[in-house]
N, C-alpha and C positions, 0 to 999 in steps of 0.2 A: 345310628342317628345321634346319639350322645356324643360321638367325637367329632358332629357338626358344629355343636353348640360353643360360644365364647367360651363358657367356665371352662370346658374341656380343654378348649386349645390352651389357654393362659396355663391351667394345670399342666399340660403337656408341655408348653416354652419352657414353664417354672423351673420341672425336672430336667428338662436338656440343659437350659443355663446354670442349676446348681450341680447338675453330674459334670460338666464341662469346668465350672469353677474346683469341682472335688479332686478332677483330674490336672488341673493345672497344678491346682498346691502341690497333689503330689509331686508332678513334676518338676517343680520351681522349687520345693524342699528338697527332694533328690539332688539338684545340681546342687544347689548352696551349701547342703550338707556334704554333699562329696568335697565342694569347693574349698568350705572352709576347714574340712578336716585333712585335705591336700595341702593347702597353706599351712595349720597348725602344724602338721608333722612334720614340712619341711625346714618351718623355722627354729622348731625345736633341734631338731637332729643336723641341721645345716653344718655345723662344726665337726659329725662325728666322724666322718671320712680322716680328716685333719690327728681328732684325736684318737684314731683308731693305730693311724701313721707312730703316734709319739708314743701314747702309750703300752699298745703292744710292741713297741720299739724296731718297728719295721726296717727303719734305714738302721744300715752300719756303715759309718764311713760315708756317709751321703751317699749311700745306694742301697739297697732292694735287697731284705735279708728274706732269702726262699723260703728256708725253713721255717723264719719266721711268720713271711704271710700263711704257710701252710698249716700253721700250729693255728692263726688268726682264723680261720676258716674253716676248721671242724672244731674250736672252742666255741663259737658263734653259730656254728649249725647247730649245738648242744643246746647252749644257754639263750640263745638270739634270734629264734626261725622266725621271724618275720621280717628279717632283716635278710638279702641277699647283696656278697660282697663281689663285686668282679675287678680285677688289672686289666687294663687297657692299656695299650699302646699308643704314639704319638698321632696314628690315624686313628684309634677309636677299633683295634682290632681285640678282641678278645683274649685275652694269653692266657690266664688263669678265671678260677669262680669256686663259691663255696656251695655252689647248688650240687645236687645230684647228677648223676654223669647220665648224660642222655634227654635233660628235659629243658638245657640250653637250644635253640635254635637258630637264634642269631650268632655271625660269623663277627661282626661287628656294631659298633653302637654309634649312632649321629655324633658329632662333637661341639654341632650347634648350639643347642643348650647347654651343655657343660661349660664350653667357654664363656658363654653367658651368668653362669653360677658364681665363676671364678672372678667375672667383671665386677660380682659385685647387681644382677640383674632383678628386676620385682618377683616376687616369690606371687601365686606357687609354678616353679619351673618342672615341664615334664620333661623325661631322656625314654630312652626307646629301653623296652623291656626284653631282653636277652632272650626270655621264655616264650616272645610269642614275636610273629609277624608283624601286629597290627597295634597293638597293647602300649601305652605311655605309663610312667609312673614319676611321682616323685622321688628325688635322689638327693643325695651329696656326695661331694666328690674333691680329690684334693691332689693335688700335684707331687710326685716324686721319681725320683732314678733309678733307670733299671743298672746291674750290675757292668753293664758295658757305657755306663753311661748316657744312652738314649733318655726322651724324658718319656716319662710313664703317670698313669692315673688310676688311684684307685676308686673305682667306681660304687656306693653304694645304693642298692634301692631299696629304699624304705618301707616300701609296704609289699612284701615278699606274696608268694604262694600259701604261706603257714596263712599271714594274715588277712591275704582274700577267704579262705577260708574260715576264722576264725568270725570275719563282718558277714557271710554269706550263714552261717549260722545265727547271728543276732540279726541280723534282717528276718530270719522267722524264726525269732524266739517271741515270748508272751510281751515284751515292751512294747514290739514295732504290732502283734495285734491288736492290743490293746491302742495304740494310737489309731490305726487304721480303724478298730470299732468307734473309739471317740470321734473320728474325722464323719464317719457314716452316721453316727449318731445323729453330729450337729447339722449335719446336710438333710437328714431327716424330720429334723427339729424344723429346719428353715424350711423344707416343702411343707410340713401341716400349717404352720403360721400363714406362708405366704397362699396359700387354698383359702384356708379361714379368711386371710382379707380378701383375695379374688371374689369370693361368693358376697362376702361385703358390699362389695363395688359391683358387681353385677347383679345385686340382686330388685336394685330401682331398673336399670336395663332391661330384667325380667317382666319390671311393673308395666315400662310402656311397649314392653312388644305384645303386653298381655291386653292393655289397653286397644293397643293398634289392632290386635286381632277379632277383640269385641266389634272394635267400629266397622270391619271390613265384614262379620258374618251379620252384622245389623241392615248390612248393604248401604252401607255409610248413611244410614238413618237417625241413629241410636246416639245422642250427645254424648260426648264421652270426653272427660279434662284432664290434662294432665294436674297434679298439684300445684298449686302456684308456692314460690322457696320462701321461708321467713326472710331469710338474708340472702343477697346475693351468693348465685347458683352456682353450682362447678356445669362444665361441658352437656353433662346427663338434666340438667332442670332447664337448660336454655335449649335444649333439641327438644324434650316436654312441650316449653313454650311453642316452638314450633311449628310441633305437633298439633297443639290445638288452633292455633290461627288456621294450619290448612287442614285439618278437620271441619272447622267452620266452612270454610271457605268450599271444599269439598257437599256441606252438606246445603248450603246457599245454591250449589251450581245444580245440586241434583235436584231441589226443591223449583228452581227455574226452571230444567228443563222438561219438569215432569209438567209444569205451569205453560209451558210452551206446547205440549204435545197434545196437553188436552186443549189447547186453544186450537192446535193446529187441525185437531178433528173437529173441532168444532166451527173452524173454516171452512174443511169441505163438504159436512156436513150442511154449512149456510151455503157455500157458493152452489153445491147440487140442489140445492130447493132451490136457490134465485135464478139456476139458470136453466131449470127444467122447465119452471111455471111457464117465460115470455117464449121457452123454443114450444113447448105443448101446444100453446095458443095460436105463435105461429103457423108450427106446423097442422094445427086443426083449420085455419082459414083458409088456408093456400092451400088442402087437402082439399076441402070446400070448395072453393072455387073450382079447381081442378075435375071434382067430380060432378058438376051442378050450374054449370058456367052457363048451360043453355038457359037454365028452369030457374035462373034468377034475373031478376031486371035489373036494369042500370046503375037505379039507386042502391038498392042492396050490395050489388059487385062492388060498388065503389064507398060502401061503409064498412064488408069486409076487408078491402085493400086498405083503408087507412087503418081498421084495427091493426091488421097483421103488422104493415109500417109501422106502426107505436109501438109496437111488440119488438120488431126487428131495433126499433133504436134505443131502446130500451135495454136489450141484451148487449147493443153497442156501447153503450154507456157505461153498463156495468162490467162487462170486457177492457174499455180502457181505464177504470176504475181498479180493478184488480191489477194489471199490469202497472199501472202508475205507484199501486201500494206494496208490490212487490218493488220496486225501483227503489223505490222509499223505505223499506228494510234493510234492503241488501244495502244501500249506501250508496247504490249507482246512478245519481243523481248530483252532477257536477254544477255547483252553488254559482251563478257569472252574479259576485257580489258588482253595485255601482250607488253611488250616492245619488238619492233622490229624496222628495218632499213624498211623505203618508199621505197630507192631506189630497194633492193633485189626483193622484191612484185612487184612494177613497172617493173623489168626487167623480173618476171615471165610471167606476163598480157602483156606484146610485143611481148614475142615471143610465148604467145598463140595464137594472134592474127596475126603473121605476116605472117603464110601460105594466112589468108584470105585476105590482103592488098595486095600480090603479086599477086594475082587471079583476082584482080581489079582493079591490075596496078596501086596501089597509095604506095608512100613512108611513111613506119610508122618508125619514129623514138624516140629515148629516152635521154634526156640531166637531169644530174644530175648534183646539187652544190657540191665542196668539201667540205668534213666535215661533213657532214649533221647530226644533231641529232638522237638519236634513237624518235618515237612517242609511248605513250600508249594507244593504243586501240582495235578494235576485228579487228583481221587481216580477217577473212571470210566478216565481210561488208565492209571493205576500198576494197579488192579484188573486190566485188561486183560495186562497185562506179566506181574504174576503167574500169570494164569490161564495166558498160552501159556507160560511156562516150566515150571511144573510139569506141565500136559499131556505137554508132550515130555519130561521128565523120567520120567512114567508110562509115556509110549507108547516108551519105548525100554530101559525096566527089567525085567529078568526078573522073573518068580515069586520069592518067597523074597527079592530083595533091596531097598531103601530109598530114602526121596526124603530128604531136609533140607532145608530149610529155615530160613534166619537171619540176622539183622539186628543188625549192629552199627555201631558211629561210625566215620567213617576221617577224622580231620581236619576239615574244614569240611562234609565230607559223609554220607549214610547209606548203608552197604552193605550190599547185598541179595545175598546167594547163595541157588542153587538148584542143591543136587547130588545126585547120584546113582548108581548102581552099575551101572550097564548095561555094554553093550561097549566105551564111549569114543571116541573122535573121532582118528584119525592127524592128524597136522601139515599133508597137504595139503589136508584139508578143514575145519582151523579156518578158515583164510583166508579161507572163503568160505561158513562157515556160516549168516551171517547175509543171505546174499544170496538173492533171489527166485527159488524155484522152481529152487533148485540138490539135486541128487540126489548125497547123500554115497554114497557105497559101503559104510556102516554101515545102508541100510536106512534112512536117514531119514524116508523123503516112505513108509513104509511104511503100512499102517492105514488107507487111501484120502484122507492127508492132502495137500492140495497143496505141505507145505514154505513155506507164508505169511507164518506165526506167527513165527518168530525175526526175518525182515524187517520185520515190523508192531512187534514189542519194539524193535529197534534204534530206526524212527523214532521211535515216542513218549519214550525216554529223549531221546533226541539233540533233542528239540524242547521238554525240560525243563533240556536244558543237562549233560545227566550223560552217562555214559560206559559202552558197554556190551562183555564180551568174556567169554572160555571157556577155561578150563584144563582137558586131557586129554590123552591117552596111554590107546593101545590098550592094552582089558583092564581099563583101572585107572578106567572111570566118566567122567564129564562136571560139572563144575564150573560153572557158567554166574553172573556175579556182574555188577549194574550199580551205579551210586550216583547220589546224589538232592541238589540242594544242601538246606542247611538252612535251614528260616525264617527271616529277619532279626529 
């Protein structure tokens, strides 16, 4: 599990990228040092072929004294083993050598490079090594005549057998370990540094996966901040930040849905009592009847048939109230906005409703602003809004006292209040008056209503974009006012 973690892999690149640099030097010092110690010796020695010719006075008579090169080439095996001399011919064939008999292998030597040397070409130039198949070395080389007059070359390599041997020795003598320990050393040196900053830099990385994983065993309950940076952040403070906006946001959605779920029982918890009560009753009268039809009279039959009816429309009621409020969640309720006059609607919805305020003995009246804007929106749900507000406005208003009704401009919008005289609303049941199937202690959901209606008001306002709420105090009536924007 450790070579899962970031620290470990960076530690782990760290060491591949510093052994891959360790290995490069060396390789890249290898060539350069071979390189340039192949160019130094050739430039140094470049003349010696030449002066090997004069000084040990090779030609006589402008030709190729034998004994001379022969004396030239067991003096130089003695004094010079790192030097090997060979006579070439005008194709580069081997005639003579000062090497040992038997550890020449080449028959002849390229003459490409040599004529090159002679041109005058960039150093450092390699010739084919007489000792091996495959093997280059630096040389010099210099022109002269064999005794018959053909042209002839004498060929020298500079860095013999003696002196591969000699460098094959100082490549592991204590220098080159000694450098090779400094080379590991400082590669050593550069992997603890570079660990020490890694744990550095990952050790705020550590903070907020330590954080993250508080928040997820709190089951994303438990607040939890990243620090906010004195000065602006590098990459790790601005993933912090975030961190916590969707932490919040995280704990907002969980806090909602747990707010949602106990609503959501507490829906069907309401809708099973509201829709057991009218089917019980139903189904107790029409049991009734059924069982008794003989042994009751006329009158009786037909004051349990309209019970049961009041019952059956009742449950109807609250069936398309539930479906309507579902509609109205989900969103699937398609707005047919049109420009019309509030007042005209408002004067329709009074006088539908004013046979049943006369029958209750309460005053419904209508006050309209002059001028009033036209609004665009679905005239069937503002209709609807009206009608459950002033409902509850009736169903909650004594005998003897009054509904309003009235519409005026408030700024860019149109406000609608609907008030009334009844008992009023305490403070801990505004809060929540407009929520489904909530049972004020004023008697709301009285009159075999399910408590739908304010819920259904809120959403059609709020999916017109306006704003709905209630002013009351016990005693002193219920206020209920929303607003509308106005046509452009």
């Amino acid at each position: 599990m450790l070579t899962r973690t970031l620290f470990a892999r960076l530690a782990l690149a760290l060491a591949v990228l510093l052994a891959g640099i360790g290995l490069l030097y060396v390789l890249l010092s290898s060539v350069m040092t071979r390189h340039y110690q192949q160019e130094f010796v050739q430039v140094l020695n470049r003349d010696l072929a030449a002066r090997l010719v004069t000084g040990r006075k090779l030609l006589r008579d402008g030709v190729l004294d034998a004994q001379a090169l022969k004396d030239t080439f067991m003096h130089y095996m003695m004094v010079n083993p790192d030097i090997e001399i060979y006579l070439l011919d005008g194709d580069g064939r081997i005639l003579s050598y000062s090497a040992d008999p038997g550890q020449v292998k080449r028959e002849r030597v390229d003459m490409g490079p040599l004529r090159r040397f002679l041109a005058g070409g960039d150093f450092p130039l390699l010739g084919n090594d007489p000792r091996s198949y495959t093997r280059q070395k630096v040389f010099s080389v210099t022109r002269l005549n064999l005794h018959n007059g053909e042209p002839a070359y004498l060929y020298v390599v500079l860095r013999g057998q003696e002196y591969e041997r000699t460098e094959q020795l100082f490549r592991n003598s204590f220098v080159m370990q000694l450098s090779g320990a400094a080379l590991f050393a400082s590669l050593l040196v550069g992997l603890l540094f570079g660990l020490l900053l890694f744990r550095l830099l990952t050790r705020r990385l550590n903070r907020l996966a330590g954080l993250m994983q508080t928040f997820s065993e709190s089951r994303f309950r438990e607040p939890v901040r990243w620090p906010p940076a004195a000065r602006p952040g590098d990459e790790i403070d601005r993933l912090g930040e975030h961190f916590n906006v969707l932490a919040e946001r995280i704990r907002e959605q969980i806090a909602r849905l747990e707010k949602q779920d106990s609503l959501r029982r507490e829906l069907v918890a309401n809708v099973s009592h509201d829709l057991r009560t009218p089917l019980a009753a139903l189904h107790g009268y029409i049991e009734t009847l059924q069982l008794k039809a003989d042994a009751l009279d006329e009158r009786t039959r037909a004051a349990y048939l309209d019970t049961a009816l009041r019952q059956s429309r009742q449950l109807t009621r609250l069936v398309d109230e539930l479906f309507e409020l579902a509609k109205l969640d989900a969103a699937d309720v398609p707005l047919r906005r049109e420009r019309f006059a509030v007042g005209e609607l408002a004067q329709d919805v009074v006088q539908k409703f004013s046979l049943q305020a006369r029958e209750q003995g309460i005053a419904l009246t209508l006050s309209c602003e002059e001028g009033l804007p036209f609004v665009e929106a679905d005239i069937a749900l503002i209709e609807r809004v009206l009608g459950n507000l002033i409902a509850n406005a009736l169903r909650h208003t004594p005998r003897g006292g009054s509904v309003s009704l009235s519409l005026r401009r408030d700024g860019d919008a149109l406000r609608v209040t609907v008030a009334d005289t009844g008992p009023g609303i305490d403070a801990d049941n505004q809060a929540r008056i407009f929520e489904r199937f909530y049972r004020a202690g004023n008697g709301a959901r009285s009159g075999g209503h399910a408590g739908l209606g304010l819920a259904i008001a809120r959403h059609i306002v709020r999916l017109h974009g306006g704003a709905i709420g209630v002013d009351s105090a016990p005693g002193q009536g219920a206020c209920f006012h929303f607003t509308l924007p106005l046509a452009g």
